[in-house]
VOGU-3710 file (C-alpha; in Angstrom, 3 decimals, decimal comma):
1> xxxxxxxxxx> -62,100/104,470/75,676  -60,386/107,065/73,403  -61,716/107,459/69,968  -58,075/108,362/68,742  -57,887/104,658/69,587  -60,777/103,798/67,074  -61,208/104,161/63,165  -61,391/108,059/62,092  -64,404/108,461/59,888  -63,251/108,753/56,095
11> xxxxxxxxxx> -63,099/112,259/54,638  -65,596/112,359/52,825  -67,858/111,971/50,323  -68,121/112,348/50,096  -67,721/112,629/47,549  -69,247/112,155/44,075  -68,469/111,797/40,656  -66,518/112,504/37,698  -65,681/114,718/34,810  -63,200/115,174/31,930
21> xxxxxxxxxx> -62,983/118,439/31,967  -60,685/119,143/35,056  -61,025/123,095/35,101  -62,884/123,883/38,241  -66,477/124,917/37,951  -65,678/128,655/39,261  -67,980/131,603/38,230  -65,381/134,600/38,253  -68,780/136,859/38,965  -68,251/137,768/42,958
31> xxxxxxxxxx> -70,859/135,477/44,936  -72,598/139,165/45,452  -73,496/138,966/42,325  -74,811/135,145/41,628  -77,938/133,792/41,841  -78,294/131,665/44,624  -79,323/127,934/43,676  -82,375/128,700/45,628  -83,509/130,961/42,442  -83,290/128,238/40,641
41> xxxxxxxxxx> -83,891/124,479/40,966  -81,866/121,436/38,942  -83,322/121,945/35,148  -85,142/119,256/33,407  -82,589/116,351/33,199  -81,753/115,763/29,087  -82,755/112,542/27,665  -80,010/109,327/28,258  -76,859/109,428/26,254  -75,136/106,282/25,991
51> xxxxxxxxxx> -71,762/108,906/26,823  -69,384/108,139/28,784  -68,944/109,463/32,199  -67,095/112,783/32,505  -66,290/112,870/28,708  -68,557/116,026/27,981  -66,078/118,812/26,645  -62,944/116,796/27,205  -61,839/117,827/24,259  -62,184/121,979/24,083
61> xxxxxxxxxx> -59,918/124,258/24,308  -58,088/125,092/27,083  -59,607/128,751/27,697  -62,973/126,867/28,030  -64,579/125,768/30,618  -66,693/122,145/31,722  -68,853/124,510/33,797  -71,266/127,096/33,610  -70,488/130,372/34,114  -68,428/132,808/31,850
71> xxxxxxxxxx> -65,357/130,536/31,548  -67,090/127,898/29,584  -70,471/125,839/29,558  -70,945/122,325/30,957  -71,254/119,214/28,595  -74,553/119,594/29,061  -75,296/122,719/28,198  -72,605/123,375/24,973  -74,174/124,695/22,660  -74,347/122,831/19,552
81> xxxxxxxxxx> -71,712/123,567/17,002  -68,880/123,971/20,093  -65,354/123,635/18,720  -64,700/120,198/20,424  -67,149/116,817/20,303  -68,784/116,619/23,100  -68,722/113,110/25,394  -72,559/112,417/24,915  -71,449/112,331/20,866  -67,681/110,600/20,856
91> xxxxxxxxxx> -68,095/108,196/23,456  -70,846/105,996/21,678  -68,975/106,258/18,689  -65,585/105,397/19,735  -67,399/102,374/21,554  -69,102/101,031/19,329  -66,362/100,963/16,848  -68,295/102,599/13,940  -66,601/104,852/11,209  -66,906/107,882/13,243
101> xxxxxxxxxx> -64,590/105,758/15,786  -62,256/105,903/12,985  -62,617/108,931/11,424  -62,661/111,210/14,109  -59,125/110,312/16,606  -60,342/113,414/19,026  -63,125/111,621/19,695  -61,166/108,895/21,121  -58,828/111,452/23,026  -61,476/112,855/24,359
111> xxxxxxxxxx> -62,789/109,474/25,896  -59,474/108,709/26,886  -59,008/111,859/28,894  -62,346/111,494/30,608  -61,278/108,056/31,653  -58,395/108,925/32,781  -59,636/112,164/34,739  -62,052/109,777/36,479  -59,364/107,453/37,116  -57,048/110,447/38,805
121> xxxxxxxxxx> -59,575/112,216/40,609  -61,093/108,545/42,569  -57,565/107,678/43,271  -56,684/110,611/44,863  -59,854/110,667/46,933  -59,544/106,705/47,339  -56,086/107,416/48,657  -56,996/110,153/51,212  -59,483/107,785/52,386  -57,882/104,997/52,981
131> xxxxxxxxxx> -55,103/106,813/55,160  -57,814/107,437/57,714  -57,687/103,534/59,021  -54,982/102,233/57,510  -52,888/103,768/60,194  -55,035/102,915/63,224  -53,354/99,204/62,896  -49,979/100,349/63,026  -50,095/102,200/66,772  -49,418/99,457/68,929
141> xxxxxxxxxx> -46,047/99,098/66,730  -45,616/102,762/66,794  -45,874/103,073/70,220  -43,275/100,510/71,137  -41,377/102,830/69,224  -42,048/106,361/70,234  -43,470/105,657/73,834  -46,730/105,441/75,714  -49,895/105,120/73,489  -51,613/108,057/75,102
151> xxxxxxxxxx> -49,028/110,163/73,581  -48,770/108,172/70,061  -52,771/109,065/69,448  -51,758/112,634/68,619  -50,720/110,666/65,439  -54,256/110,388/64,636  -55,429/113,779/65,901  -53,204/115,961/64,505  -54,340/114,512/60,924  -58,113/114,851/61,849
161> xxxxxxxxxx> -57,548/118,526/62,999  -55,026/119,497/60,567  -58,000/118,231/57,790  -61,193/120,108/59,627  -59,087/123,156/59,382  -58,032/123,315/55,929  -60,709/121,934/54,023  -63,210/125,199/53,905  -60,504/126,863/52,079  -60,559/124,123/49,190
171> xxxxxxxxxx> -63,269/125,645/47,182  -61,654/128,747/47,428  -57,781/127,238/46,182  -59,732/125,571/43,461  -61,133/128,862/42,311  -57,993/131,055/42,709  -55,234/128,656/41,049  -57,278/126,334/38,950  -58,550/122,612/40,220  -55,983/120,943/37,948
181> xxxxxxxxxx> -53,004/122,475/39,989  -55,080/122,665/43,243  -55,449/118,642/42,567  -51,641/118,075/41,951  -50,393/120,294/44,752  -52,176/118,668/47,432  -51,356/115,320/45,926  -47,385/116,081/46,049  -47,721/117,576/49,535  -49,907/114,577/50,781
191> xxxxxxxxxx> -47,082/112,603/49,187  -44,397/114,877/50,825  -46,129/114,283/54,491  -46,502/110,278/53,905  -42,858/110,443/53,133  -41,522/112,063/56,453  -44,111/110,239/58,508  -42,137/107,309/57,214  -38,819/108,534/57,846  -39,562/110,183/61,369
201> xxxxxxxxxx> -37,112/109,213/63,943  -39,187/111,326/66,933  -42,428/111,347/67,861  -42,828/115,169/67,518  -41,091/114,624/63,980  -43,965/111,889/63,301  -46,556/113,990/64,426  -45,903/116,568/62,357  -45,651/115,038/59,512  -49,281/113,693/60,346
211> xxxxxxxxxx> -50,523/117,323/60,147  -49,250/117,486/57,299  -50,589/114,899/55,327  -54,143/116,171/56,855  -54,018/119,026/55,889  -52,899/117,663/52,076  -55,520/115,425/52,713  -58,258/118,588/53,604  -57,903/119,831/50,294  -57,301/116,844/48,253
221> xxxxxxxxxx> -60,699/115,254/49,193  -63,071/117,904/48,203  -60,997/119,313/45,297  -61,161/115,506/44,199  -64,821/116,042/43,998  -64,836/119,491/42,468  -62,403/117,447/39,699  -65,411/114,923/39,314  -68,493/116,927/39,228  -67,023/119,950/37,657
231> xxxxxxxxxx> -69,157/120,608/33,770  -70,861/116,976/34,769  -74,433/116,733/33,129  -76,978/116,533/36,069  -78,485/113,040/34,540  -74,965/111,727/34,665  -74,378/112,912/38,697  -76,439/109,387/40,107  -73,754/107,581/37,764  -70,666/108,614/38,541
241> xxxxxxxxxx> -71,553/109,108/41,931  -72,444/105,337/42,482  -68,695/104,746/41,112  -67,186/107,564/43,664  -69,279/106,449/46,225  -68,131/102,752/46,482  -64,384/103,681/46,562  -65,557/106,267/49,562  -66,997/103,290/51,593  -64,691/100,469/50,294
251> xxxxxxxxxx> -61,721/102,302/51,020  -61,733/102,266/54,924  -62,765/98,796/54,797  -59,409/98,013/53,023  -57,678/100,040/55,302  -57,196/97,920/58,543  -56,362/95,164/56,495  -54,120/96,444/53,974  -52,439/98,530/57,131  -52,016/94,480/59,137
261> xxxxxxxxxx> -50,607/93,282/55,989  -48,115/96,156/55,855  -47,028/95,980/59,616  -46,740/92,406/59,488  -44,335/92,244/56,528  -42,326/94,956/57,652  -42,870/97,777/60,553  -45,419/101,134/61,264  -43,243/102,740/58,639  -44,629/101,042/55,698
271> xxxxxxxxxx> -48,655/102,265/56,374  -47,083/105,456/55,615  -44,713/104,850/52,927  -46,947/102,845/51,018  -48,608/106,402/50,010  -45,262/107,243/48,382  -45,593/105,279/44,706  -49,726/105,656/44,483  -48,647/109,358/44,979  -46,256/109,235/42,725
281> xxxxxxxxxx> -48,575/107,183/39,571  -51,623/109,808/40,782  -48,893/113,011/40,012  -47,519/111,626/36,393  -51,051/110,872/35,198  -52,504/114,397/36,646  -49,742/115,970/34,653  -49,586/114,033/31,595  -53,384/113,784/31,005  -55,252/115,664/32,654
291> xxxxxxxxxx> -56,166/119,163/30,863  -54,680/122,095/32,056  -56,814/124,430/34,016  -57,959/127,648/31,850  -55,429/130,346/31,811  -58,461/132,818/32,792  -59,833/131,494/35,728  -56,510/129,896/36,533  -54,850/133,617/36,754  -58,515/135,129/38,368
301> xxxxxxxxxx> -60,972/133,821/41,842  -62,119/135,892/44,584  -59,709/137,235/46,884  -59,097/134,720/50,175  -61,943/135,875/52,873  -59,061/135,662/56,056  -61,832/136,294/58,328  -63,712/133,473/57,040  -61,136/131,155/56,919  -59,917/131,789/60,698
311> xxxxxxxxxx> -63,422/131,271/62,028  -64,386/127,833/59,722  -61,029/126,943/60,622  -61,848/128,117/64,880  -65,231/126,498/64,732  -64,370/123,306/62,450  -61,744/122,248/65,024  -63,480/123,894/68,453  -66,172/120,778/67,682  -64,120/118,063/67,212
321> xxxxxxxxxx> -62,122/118,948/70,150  -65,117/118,915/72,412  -66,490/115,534/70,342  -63,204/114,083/71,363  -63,449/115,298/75,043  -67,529/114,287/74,820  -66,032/110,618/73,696  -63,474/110,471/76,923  -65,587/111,871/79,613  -68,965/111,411/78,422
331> xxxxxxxxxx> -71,481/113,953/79,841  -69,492/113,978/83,141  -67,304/116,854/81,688  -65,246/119,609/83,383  -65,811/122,991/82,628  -62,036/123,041/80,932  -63,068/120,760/78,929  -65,970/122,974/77,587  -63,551/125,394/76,694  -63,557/123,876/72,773
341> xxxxxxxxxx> -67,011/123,384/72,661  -67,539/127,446/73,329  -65,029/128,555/71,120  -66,234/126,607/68,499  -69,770/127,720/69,045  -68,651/131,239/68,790  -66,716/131,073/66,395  -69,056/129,274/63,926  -71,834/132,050/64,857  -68,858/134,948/63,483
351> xxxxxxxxxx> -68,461/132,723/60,921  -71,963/132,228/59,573  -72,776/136,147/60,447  -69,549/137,167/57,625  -70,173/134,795/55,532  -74,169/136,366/54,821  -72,758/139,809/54,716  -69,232/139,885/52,960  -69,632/140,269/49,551  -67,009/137,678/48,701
361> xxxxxxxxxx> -67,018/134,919/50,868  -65,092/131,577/51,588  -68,665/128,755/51,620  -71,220/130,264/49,650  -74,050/129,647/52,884  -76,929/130,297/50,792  -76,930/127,360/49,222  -78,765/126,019/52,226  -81,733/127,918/51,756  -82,337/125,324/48,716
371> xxxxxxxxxx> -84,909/122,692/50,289  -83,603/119,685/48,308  -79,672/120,536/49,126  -80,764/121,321/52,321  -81,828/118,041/53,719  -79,943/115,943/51,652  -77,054/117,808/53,798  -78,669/116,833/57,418  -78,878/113,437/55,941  -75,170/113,499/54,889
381> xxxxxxxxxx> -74,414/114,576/58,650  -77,036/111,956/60,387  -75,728/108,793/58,190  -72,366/109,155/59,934  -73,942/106,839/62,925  -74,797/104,261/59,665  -71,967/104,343/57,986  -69,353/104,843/60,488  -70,496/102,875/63,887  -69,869/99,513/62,500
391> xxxxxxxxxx> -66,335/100,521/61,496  -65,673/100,878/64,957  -67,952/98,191/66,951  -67,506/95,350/64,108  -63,842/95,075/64,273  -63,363/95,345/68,291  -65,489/92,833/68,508  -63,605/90,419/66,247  -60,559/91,387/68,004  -61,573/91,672/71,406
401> xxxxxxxxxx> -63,868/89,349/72,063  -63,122/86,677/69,711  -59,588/87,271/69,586  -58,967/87,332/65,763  -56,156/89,143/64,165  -56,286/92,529/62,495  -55,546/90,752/59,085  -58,239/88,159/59,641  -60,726/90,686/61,047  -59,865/92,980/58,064
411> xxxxxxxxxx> -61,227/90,241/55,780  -64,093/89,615/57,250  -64,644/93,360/57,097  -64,443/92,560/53,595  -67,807/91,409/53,157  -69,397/94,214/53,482  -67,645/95,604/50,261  -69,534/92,925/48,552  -72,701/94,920/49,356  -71,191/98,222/48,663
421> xxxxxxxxxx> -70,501/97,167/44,976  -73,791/96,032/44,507  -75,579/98,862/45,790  -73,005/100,844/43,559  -74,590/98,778/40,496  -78,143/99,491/41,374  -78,167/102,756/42,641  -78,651/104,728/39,882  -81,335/102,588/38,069  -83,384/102,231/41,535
431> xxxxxxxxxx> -82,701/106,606/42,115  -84,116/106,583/38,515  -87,336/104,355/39,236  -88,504/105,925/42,540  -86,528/109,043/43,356  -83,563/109,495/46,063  -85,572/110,237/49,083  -86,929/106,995/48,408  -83,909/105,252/48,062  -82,441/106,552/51,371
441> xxxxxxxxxx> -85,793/105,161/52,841  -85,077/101,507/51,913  -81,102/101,950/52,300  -81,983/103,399/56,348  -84,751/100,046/56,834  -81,805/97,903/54,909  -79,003/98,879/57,291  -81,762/98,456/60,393  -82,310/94,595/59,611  -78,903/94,098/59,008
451> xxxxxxxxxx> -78,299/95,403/62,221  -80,822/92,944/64,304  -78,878/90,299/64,336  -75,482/92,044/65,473  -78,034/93,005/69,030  -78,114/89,005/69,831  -74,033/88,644/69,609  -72,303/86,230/71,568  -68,627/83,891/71,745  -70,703/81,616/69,168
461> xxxxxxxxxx> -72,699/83,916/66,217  -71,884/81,717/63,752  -69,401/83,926/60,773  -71,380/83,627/58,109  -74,702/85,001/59,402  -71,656/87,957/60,303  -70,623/88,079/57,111  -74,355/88,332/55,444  -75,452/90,653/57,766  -72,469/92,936/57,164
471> xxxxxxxxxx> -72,896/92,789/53,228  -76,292/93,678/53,579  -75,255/96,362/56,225  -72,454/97,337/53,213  -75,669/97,319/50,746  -77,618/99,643/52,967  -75,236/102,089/53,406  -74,441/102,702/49,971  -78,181/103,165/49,150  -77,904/105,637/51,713
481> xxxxxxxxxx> -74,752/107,958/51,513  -74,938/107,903/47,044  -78,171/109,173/46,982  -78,061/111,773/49,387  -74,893/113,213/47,949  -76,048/112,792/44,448  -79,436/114,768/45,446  -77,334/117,507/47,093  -75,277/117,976/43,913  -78,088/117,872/41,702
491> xxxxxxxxxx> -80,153/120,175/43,575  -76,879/123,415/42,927  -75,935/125,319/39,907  -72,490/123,909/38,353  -70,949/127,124/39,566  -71,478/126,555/43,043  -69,730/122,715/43,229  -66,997/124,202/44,981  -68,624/125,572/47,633  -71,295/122,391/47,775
501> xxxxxxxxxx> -68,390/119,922/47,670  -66,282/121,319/50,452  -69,672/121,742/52,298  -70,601/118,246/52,054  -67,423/117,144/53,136  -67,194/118,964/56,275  -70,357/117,552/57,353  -69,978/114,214/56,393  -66,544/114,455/58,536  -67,688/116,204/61,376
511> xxxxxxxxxx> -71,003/113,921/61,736  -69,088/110,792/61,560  -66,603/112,247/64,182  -69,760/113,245/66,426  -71,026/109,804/65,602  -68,017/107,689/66,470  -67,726/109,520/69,735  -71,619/108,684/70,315  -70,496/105,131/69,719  -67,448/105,133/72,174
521> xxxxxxxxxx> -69,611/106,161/75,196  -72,029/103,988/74,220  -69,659/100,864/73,781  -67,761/102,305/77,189  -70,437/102,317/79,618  -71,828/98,782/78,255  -68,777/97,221/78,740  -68,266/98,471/82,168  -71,473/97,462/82,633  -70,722/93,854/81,552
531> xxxxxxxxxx> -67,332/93,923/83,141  -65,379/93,975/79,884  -65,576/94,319/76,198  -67,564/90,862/75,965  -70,102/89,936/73,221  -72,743/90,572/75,691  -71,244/94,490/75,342  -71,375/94,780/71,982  -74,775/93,637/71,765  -76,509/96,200/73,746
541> xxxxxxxxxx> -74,115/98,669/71,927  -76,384/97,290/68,682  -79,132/97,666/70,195  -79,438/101,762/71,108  -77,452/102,438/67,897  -80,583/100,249/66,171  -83,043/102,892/67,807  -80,857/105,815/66,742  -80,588/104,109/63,382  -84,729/104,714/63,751
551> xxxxxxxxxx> -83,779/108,164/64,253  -82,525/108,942/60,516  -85,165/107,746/59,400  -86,885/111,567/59,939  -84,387/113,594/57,688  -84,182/110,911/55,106  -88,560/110,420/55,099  -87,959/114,186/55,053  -85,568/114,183/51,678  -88,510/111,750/50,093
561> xxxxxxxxxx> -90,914/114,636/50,779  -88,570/117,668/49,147  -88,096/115,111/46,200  -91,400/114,894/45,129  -92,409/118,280/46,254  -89,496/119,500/43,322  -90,736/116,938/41,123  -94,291/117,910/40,858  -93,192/122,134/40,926  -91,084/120,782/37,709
571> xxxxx> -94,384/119,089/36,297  -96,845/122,150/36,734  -93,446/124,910/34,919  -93,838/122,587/32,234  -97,372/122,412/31,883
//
C-alpha cells in the first residue's frame, strides 16, 4: 500500500498563535552574536490582561518592531509611555465600550488590526493545511484523466517534497524581506500554483504545478506562525495557540470532505481551484490591513547560508524519500532503495556540523540545548503517530470495509472536530492549572482510551460509539499537539521565533510522514494477513498503534518533568 495513496500529514503546527504586529521577530545582531535561549529561560509571565490576542503594539509606528531585539520591543515588554496604546490597554477599553472606547479611535484600530492579523495569518495556515487532504479524494478522477494511478501519486509527492525542501529557508525570507511581504508572496504564489494545477491539461503540467504550490505552501506555513507569535506576550502564547491549533487539526478533517463535495459537483479541477478566491480574500486583507513590515529590518537579515540551505534541503527530502520507500517495501528493502536514506543521513550530519560553526546560519540549532524546547520538540515529532494514524486508518475503514462514500465518511470524520474545539476551549485554563507536561499526560491517556474501542472493530461497531470515540480521540489530540507547541514557544526568546517556528514545523511534518508510513506497513501486513482490508485488519492495526501510543507517553512524562524542574529554578531566582 502506497502512502501517496493515503492522507499527507498537515504542515504543521504547527503552528501557534497570533499577533498584530506583523513585522517578523528578527534580531538584525548576527546569531554569533545572540544569546542562545539556553542563557536564558521564559521570564516571569505578567499578570492577566483582559487584551485581546495579538493587539500588543498594533498600533506603533512602522519603524518599530512587535519583537524584541533592536527593531522594536514586544507588547509585553514596551516600555511604558511607547508612542502607540498597547493591546493589553485598548482592547478592554474598546470592549467594554467605556469613554476611552470613545475617546481614543486608535485604540479601536489597533484592535481591529490585531483581529484582522489573526484572521490573515490562520487562514493562510488553515489554507495550506487543508490542501494536504483535500486533494487525496480527487485521484481516482484525476487518474481517469491523466493515466495510471501509480503515475498520478507524484501529484502528492511532488507537493510533500517540494514543502520539506523549502521550508528551512522560511525563517530566513522572513528575516531578509520582512514577514508581511514574506506572508503575501507565498500566498500569491500558492495561489499562482492552485491556479495551473487547475488548468493543467498534462500530467507533467499538473505535477508541476503541485511543486509549486508546496513549495508556496513550505514557506507559507511557518511564516504564518512567525506572523502569529511574532511581539506575542508569553502569557498570551497558550491562548492563541489553542485558536491556531484547532484550525491545524480541523483543517485536514475538512479536507476529504470538502475535496468529495468538490469532485462530486464538478471534476478534480475544482480541489484545486477552490484555493483561487480564499487566496485571493487572504491577499486583499494582507495588503489592506495588515502593517507593513519595518523599513529597517525589511531592507536588512543575514545573508542566505547556501550551504545550509542545500544540505536542510538534501537531508529534509533524503528522509522522506526513504520513509516513502520504508512505507512500500517495509524492512524488506533493496540496497537502491537505501540510497535516500544515506544521503539524507549525510547530508543532515554537514548540515548540523555548519550550522554550529558558521557564524550566520539558516536554523539557529542551539535552541535545542534549551531543556523545555527541547522535549517539547521530540514530543512534537512522536505525536505524529496520535494525531496523524487515525487520518489514515479511520477513513479506509469507512470506505473499505463498510463501503461508505468519501462525503459520508468525511462527516463522520467530523466528529472528531467536535473534540478538537473543546479541547481548544480548555486548553489554556487546564495548561494554566497544572502545567503543559501535564496536560500532554492526560491528552496521550485520552487519545489511548479512545483508541480501545477502535481494536474490537468489526462489519457491525455500532456509529455512534465511532463517532464518541473519535471526538474524544479529536479531544486528546488537541490536549496533546497545543501544549507541546505552546511550551516550545514559550520556552525561546521572541527573537528566535523564526528559527523555532520553521523548526517545529519540519518536525511535526517529517514525524507525521515517518508515522503514516509506520501505519501503512502496519495496516499492509494485517490485511494480508486477514486476506483483505476487513474490519478484522483494522483492528489489530489499533491495537500495536495502542502500544506505540504507550510509547509517547516517555517524552511527554519527560516534558512534565522539564516543566516543573523550570518552574521551581523560577521560584528559588525569585526568592
Amino acid at each position: 500500500m502506497s502512502l501517496d495513496q493515503r492522507t499527507e500529514p498537515p504542515a504543521s503546527a504547527a503552528d501557534p498563535t497570533p499577533v498584530a504586529e506583523p513585522v517578523p521577530a528578527v534580531d538584525p545582531t548576527p546569531p554569533a552574536d545572540r544569546s542562545p535561549a539556553t542563557n536564558a529561560g521564559p521570564a516571569e509571565p505578567a499578570p492577566e490582561a483582559d487584551a485581546l490576542p495579538g493587539a500588543s503594539g498594533a498600533d506603533a509606528p512602522s519603524g518599530t518592531s512587535g519583537t524584541s531585539g533592536t527593531s522594536g520591543a514586544s507588547g509585553a515588554d514596551a516600555p511604558s509611555g511607547a508612542e502607540a496604546p498597547s493591546g493589553a490597554e485598548a482592547a478592554p477599553a474598546a470592549d467594554r465600550g467605556g469613554p476611552a472606547a470613545v475617546r481614543d479611535p486608535a485604540a479601536a484600530a489597533a484592535t481591529r488590526t490585531a483581529i484582522l492579523t489573526i484572521a490573515v495569518a490562520v487562514g493562510g495556515a488553515f489554507v495550506a493545511q487543508l490542501d494536504t487532504t483535500i486533494v487525496n479524494v480527487s485521484l481516482a478522477d484525476t487518474s481517469a484523466r491523466f493515466g495510471a494511478i501509480t503515475q498520478v501519486q507524484w501529484v502528492v509527492t511532488a507537493y510533500l517534497l517540494a514543502l520539506v525542501a523549502l521550508m528551512p529557508a522560511a525563517g530566513w525570507l522572513a528575516s531578509r524581506f520582512g514577514t508581511r511581504r514574506t506572508f503575501v508572496a507565498s500566498v500569491a504564489v500558492f495561489g499562482i500554483g492552485s491556479a495551473a494545477c487547475a488548468f493543467s491539461t498534462t500530467l507533467p503540467e499538473l505535477i508541476a504545478s503541485r511543486a509549486l504550490s508546496g513549495a508556496a505552501a513550505g514557506v507559507l506555513v511557518p511564516v504564518a506562525t512567525i506572523l502569529l507569535t511574532s511581539g506575542m506576550p508569553r502569557e498570551r502564547l497558550g491562548q492563541v495557540q489553542a485558536l491556531n491549533g484547532s484550525v491545524m487539526l480541523i483543517s485536514p478533517l475538512l479536507g476529504p470532505t470538502v475535496g468529495g463535495l468538490l469532485v462530486n459537483a464538478w471534476d478534480w479541477w475544482a480541489v484545486y481551484a477552490v484555493n483561487i478566491p480564499l487566496c485571493a480574500v487572504l491577499l486583499v486583507v494582507a495588503l489592506r490591513r495588515v502593517r507593513k513590515d519595518a523599513p529597517a529590518v525589511a531592507g536588512g537579515g543575514r545573508p542566505l547560508d547556501v550551504l545550509g540551505l542545500l544540505t536542510a534541503a538534501a537531508c529534509t527530502v533524503g528522509v522522506v524519500l526513504a520513509v516513502h520507500a520504508f512505507s512500500e517495501t517495509g524492512l524488506s528493502a533493496s540496497p537502491a532503495s537505501l540510497i535516500p536514506l544515506v544521503v539524507g543521513l549525510a547530508s543532515g550530519a554537514v548540515f548540523v556540523r555548519h550550522q554550529l560553526r558558521t557564524a550566520t546560519p539558516l536554523l539557529d540549532l542551539r535552541l535545542f540545548a534549551h531543556r523545555v524546547y527541547r522535549t517539547a520538540a521530540i514530543n512534537i515529532f512522536c505525536l505524529g503517530f496520535v494525531l496523524f494514524s487515525p487520518m489514515m486508518l479511520i477513513p479506509l475503514y469507512f470506505e473499505s470495509a463498510r463501503g461508505e462514500s468519501a462525503v459520508t465518511t468525511g462527516l463522520l470524520m467530523s466528529a472528531g472536530g467536535t473534540g478538537v474545539v473543546v479541547a481548544g476551549l480548555a486548553c489554556r485554563p487546564i495548561m494554566k492549572k497544572i502545567g503543559g507536561g501535564t496536560t500532554v499526560v492526560i491528552g496521550i491517556v485520552l487519545t489511548m482510551l479512545a483508541t480501545v474501542p477502535l481494536t474490537a472493530l468489526s462489519s457491525s461497531t455500532s456509529y455512534v460509539l465511532l463517532c464518541a470515540a473519535i471526538a474524544v480521540r479529536g479531544l486528546g489530540t488537541g490536549l496533546t499537539i497545543v501544549p507541546a507547541m505552546t511550551r516550545a514557544f514559550e520556552s525561546v526568546e521572541p527573537r528566535s521565533i523564526p528559527d523555532a517556528s520553521t523548526q517545529l514545523n519540519l518536525v511535526q511534518r517529517i514525524g507525521g510522514t515517518f508515522a503514516l508510513a509506520v501505519v501503512t506497513v502496519v495496516l499492509d501486513r494485517a490485511a494480508h494477513s486477514h486476506h483483505g482490508l476487513v474490519p478484522a485488519a483494522f483492528a489489530d492495526s489499533f491495537g500495536l498503534l495502542l502500544a506505540v501510543y504507550a510509547l509517547t507517553l516517555a517524552p511527554a512524562v519527560a516534558l512534565l518533568i522539564a516543566d516543573r524542574r523550570e518552574k521551581a529554578a523560577r521560584a528559588a531566582a525569585l526568592q
